[in-house]
C-alpha positions in Angstrom: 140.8 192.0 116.1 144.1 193.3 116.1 147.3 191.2 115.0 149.8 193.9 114.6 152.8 193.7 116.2 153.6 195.3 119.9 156.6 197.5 120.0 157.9 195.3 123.1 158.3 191.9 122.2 156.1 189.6 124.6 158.0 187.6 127.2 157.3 184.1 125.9 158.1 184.8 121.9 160.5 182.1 121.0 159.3 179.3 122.8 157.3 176.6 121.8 155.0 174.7 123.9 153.0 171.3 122.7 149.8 171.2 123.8 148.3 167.2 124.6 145.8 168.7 127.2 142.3 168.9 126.8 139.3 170.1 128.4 139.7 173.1 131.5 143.0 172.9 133.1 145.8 172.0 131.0 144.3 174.1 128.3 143.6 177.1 130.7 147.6 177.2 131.4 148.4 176.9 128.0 146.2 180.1 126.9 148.0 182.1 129.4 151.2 180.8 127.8 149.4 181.5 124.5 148.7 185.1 125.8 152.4 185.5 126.6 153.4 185.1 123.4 154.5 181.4 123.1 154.1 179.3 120.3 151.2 176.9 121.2 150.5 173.9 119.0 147.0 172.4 120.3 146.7 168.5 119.3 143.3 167.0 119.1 141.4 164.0 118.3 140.4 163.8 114.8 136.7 163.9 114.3 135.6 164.9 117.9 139.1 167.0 119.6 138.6 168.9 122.8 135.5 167.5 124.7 134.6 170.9 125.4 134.4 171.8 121.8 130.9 170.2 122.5 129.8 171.2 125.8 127.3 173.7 124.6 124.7 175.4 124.0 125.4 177.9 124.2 127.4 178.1 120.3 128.6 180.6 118.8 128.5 179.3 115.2 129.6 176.0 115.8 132.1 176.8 118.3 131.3 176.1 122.0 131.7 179.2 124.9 133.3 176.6 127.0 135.9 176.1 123.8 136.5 179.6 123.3 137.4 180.7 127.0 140.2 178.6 127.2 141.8 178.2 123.6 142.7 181.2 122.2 146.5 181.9 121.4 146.3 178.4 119.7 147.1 176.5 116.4 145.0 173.1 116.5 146.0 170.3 114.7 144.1 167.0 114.5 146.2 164.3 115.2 146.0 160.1 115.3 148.5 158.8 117.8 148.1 155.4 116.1 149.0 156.7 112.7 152.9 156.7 112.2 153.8 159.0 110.4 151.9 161.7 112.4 153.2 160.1 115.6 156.5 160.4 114.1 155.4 164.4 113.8 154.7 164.5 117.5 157.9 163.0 118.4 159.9 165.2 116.3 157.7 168.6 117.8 158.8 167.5 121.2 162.0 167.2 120.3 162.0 170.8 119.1 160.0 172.2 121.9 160.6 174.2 125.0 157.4 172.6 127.0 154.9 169.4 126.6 151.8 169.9 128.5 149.5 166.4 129.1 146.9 165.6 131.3 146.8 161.9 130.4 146.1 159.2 132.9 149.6 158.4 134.3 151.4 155.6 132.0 148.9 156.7 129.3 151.4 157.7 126.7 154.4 155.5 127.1 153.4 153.0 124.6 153.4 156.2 122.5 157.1 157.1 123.8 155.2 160.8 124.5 155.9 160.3 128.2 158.1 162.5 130.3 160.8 160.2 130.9 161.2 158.9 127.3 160.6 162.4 126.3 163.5 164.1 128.4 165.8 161.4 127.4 165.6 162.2 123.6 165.5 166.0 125.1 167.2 166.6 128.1 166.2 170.7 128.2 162.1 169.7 128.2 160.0 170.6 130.5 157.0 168.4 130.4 154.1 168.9 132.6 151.3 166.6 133.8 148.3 167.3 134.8 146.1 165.1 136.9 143.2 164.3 138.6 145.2 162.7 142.4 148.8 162.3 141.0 151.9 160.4 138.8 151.5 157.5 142.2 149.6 156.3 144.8 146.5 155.0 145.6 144.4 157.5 144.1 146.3 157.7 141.1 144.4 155.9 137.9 141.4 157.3 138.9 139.5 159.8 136.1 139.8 163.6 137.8 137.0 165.9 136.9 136.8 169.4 138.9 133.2 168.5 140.8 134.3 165.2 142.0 136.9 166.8 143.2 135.0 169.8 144.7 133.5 167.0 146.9 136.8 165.0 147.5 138.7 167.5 149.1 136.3 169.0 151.0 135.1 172.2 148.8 131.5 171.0 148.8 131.5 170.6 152.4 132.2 174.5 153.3 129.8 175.7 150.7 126.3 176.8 151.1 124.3 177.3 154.0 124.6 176.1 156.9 121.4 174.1 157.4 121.7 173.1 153.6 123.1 170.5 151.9 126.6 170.7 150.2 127.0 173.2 147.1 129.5 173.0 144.4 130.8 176.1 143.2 129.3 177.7 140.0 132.2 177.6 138.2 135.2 174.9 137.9 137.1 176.8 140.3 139.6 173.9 141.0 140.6 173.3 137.7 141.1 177.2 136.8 143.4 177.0 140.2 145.0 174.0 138.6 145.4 175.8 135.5 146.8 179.0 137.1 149.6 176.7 139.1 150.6 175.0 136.0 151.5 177.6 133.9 153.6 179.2 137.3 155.2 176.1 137.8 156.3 176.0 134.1 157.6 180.0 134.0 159.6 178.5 137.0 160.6 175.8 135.6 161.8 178.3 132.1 163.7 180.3 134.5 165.1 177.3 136.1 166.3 176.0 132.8 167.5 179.6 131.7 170.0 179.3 134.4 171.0 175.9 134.9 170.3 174.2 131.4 168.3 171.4 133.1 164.4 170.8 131.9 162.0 169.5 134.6 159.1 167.1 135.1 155.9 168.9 136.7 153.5 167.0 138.7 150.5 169.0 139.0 147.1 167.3 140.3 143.5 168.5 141.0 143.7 167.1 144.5 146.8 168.9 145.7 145.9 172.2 144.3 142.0 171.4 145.2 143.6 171.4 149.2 146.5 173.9 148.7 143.3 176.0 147.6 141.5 176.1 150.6 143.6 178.1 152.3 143.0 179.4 155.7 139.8 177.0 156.2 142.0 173.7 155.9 145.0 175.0 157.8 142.5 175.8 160.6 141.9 172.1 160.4 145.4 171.0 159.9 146.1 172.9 162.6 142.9 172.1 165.5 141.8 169.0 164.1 138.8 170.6 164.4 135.9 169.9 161.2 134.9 172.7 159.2 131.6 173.3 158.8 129.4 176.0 155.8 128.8 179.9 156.1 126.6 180.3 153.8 127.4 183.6 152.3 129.7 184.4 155.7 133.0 184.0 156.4 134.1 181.4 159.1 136.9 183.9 161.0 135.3 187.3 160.5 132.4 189.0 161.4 130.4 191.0 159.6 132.1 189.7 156.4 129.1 188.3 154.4 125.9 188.8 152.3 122.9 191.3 153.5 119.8 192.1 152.5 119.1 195.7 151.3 115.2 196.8 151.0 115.8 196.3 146.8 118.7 193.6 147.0 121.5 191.9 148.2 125.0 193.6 149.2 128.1 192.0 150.5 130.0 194.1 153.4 133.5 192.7 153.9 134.4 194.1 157.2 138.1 193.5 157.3 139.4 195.3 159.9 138.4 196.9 163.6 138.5 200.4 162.3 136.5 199.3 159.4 133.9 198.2 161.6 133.5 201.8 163.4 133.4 203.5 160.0 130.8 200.7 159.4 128.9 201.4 162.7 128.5 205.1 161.8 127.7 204.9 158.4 124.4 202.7 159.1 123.9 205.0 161.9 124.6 202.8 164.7 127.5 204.5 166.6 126.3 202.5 169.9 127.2 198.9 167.9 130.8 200.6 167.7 131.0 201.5 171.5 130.2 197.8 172.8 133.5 197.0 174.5 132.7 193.6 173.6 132.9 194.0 169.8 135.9 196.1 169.1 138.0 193.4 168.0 136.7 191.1 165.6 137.6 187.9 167.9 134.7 189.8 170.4 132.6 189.7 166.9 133.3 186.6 165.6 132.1 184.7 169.7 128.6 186.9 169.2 128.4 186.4 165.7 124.4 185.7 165.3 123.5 189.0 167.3 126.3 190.7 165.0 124.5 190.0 161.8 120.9 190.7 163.1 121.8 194.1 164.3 123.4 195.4 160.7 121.0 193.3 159.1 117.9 194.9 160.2 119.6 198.5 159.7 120.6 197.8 156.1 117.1 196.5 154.9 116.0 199.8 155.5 117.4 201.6 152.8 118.5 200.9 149.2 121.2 199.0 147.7 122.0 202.3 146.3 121.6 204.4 149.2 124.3 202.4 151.3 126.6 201.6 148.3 126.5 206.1 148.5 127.0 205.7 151.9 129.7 203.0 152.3 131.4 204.7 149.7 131.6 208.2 151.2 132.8 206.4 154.8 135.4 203.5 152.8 133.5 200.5 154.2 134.2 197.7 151.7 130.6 197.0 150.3 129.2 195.8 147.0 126.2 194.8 145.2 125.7 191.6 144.2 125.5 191.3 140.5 124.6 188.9 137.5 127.3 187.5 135.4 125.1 189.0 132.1 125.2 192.4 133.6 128.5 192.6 134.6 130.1 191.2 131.3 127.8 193.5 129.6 129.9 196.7 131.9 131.4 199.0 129.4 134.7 199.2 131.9 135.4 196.2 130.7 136.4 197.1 127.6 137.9 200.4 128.4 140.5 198.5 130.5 141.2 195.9 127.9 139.8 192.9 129.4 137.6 192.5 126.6 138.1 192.2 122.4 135.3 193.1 120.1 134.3 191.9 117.3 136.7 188.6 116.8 136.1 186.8 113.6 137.1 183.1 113.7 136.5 179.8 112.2 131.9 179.9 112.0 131.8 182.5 114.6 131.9 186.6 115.4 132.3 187.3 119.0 133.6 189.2 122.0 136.6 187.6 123.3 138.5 187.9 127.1 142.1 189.5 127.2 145.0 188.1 129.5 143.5 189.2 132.9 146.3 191.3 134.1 148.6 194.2 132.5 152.2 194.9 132.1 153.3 198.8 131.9 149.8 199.3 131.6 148.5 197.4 128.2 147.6 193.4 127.7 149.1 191.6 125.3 146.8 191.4 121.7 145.2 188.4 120.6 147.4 186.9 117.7 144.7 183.3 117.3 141.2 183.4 118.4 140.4 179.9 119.6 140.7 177.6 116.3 138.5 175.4 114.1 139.2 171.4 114.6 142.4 171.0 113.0 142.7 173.9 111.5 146.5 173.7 111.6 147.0 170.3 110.8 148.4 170.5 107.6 150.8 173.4 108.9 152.1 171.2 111.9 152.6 168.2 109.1 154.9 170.5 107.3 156.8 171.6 110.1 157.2 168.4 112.0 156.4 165.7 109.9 159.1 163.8 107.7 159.6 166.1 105.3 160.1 168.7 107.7 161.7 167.1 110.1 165.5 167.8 109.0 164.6 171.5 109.8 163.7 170.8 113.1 166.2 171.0 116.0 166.5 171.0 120.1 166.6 174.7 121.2 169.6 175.7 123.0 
């Protein structure tokens, strides 16, 4: 692991973010924080902390992968809300901190006085953001938010899997990643928004909103016609061919985005005839004559490798790729040429590979300062800093 310094200093050095969050998206947007440079204080339970610090096997020592994909870039410590003096440490690290991130149940933490509006009172400049399963009001709002309720709530089950099949979740916690993703934009903003006008800001950010921001084209389509959406499978529900195939050793995805993409396509499987139907040289043509579409390309691609047209689609830019296991493609040595992936990290019971920030600026990701940490590993270095007898050297940033 490397910890020495980077001749550019990272964009987020400086600022200090407090870290109430827990479980996928709050801590998700704090890592990227984290990976920017800010200083991230992570408070936890004593005893248990993060849920997901259990949600295993697998562990590595006695950390859980769920724990370590989201928590690097951190100092934990294990704090008691009901104690008073470490309460009183809390209150004084907000004080002194650029950004609060919670993902309490709305109301949770006033009888704390770690909510936002107490909190920007004391500290006018904070930005806090909340994180939440259907929102700060409303109807929705005290109920518990977990991404695959949600997948089902706002419809994300409904459009996934096939299309004589029951609903599918998707295999990962895509919702909450999303969530996580918006959070930590929405708090940049909200930096840069401060940076110029001196004002801090309270972020509402829930599961539900970003769960049916996140659908995109498929729920404007409905916003729009009224119409219900209904599953692809492993197609796409406004362009054609744009889906899944069947080679003679495996499956494939073609992603046909374009009309002259689908000529290249026509010739590379050696069907210039499907190219010259008047009827299909726009994709809306495709798209009415869908089912005949995907039976014609995909009785010409089970004839031949996965290999063979991968070669092929290459040589005549079709967009095409094989579809691949997660073990195999975290196993790519790519990977770690670009950076994406750490070697060897050394932490608290464990020795691992890590993920990098997954995007580069002038060409290099930022290095891992923290790998994820042990259950209050930090606790006693928070107490100094923030606690009574550190207290007098804390003070609002400017």
């Amino acid at each position: 692991m490397s910890t020495s310094p980077v001749a550019t200093p990272l964009p987020l050095e400086g600022v200090t973010v407090l870290d109430l969050s827990r479980v996928l998206a709050g801590p998700y947007a704090t890592q990227m924080l984290g990976d920017l440079g800010a200083d991230v204080w992570k408070l936890e339970r004593p005893g248990s902390g993060d849920e997901t610090r259990g949600w295993g096997p697998p562990f590595i020592g006695e950390t859980s992968a769920y724990f370590l994909s989201v928590n690097r870039n951190k100092r934990s410590a294990a704090i008691d809300f009901e104690d008073a003096a470490q309460l009183a440490a809390v209150r004084n690290a907000a004080r002194a901190a650029d950004i609060v991130v919670e993902n309490f149940l709305p109301g949770a933490l006033v009888r704390f006085g770690l909510d936002a509006a107490t909190l920007r009172r004391e500290h006018p400049e904070l930005i806090v953001c909340s994180i939440t399963g259907y929102g700060q009001d409303g109807p929705w709002a005290m109920l518990p938010g977990y991404d695959a309720v949600l997948q089902g709530f706002v419809g994300l089950q409904s459009i996934t899997g096939e299309a004589d099949g029951p609903p599918l979740k998707v295999g990962v916690a895509v919702i909450d990643v999303m969530t996580g993703v918006h959070a930590a934009a929405a708090m940049l903003a909200a930096y840069i928004g401060r940076l110029r006008h001196g004002a801090g800001a309270h972020l509402d950010l829930s599961l539900v909103d970003v769960g049916i921001a996140s659908l995109v084209n498929v729920a404007q389509a409905a916003l729009s016609t009224g119409k219900p959406a209904r599953r692809y499978g492993n197609a796409h529900p406004q362009i054609v061919p744009y889906q899944t195939f069947e080679a003679s050793d495996g499956a494939l995805v073609v992603a046909v985005g374009n009309d002259e993409q689908w000529q290249r396509l026509c010739a590379a499987i050696g069907a210039p005839e499907l190219g010259a139907r008047i009827d299909w040289t726009t994709n809306a043509g495709r798209v009415l004559d869908r089912a005949e579409v995907i039976a014609l390309i995909g009785s010409r691609l089970r004839g031949a490798t996965c290999a063979e047209w991968m070669a092929r689609f290459g040589a005549a830019r079709v967009p095409a790729g094989p579809v691949r296991e997660v073990a195999d493609v975290v196993a790519e040595p790519e990977l770690r040429r670009r950076g994406l992936v750490t070697e060897g990290v050394s932490g608290q019971g464990f020795n691992t590979a890590l993920f990098n920030l997954p995007w580069k600026s002038d060409g290099s990701r930022p290095p891992l300062k923290f790998p994820p940490p042990a259950l209050g590993q930090h606790t006693a270095e928070f107490m100094a800093r923030f606690g009574s007898a550190g207290a007098r050297a804390v003070s609002c940033p400017s």
